[in-house]
C-alpha positions in Angstrom: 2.6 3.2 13.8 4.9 5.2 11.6 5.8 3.9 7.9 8.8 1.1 7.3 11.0 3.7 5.3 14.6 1.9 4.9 16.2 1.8 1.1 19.1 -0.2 2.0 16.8 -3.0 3.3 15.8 -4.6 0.4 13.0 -7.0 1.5 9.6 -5.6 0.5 7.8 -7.3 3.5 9.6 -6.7 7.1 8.4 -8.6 9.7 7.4 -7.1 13.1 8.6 -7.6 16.4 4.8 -8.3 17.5 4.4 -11.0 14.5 2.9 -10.0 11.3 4.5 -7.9 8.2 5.1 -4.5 7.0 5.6 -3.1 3.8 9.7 -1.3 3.5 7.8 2.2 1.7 11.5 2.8 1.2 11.5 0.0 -2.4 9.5 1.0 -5.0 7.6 -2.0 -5.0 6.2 -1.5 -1.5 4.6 2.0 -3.5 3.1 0.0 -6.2 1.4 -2.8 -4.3 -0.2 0.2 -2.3 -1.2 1.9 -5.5 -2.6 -1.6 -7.0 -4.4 -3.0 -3.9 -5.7 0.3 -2.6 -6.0 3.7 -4.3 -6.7 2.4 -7.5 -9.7 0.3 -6.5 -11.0 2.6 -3.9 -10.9 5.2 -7.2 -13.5 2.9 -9.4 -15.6 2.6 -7.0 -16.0 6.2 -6.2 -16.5 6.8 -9.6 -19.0 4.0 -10.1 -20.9 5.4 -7.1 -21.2 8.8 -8.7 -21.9 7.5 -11.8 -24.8 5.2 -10.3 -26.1 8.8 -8.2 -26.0 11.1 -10.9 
């Protein structure tokens, strides 16, 4: 499925036709929830890995 990318919709969470929600990657919010909830943890935990290995 291809990224919600629409600036002048200004709802962070769309919902789908199917049921569910999306994120609109066209508000900057939708961009900062992704960087909270998932590259930032996904990055402590590959550094505590490495860290724990070496």
């Amino acid at each position: 499925m291809a990224l919600y990318r629409n600036p002048q919709d200004k709802r962070v969470f769309v919902p789908k036709p199917g049921g569910g929600l999306v994120l609109n990657f066209g508000h900057p919010v939708a961009w900062a929830i992704l960087v909270t909830t998932t590259i930032i943890p996904f990055a402590i935990v590959v550094v505590v890995t490495l860290a724990v290995l070496l």
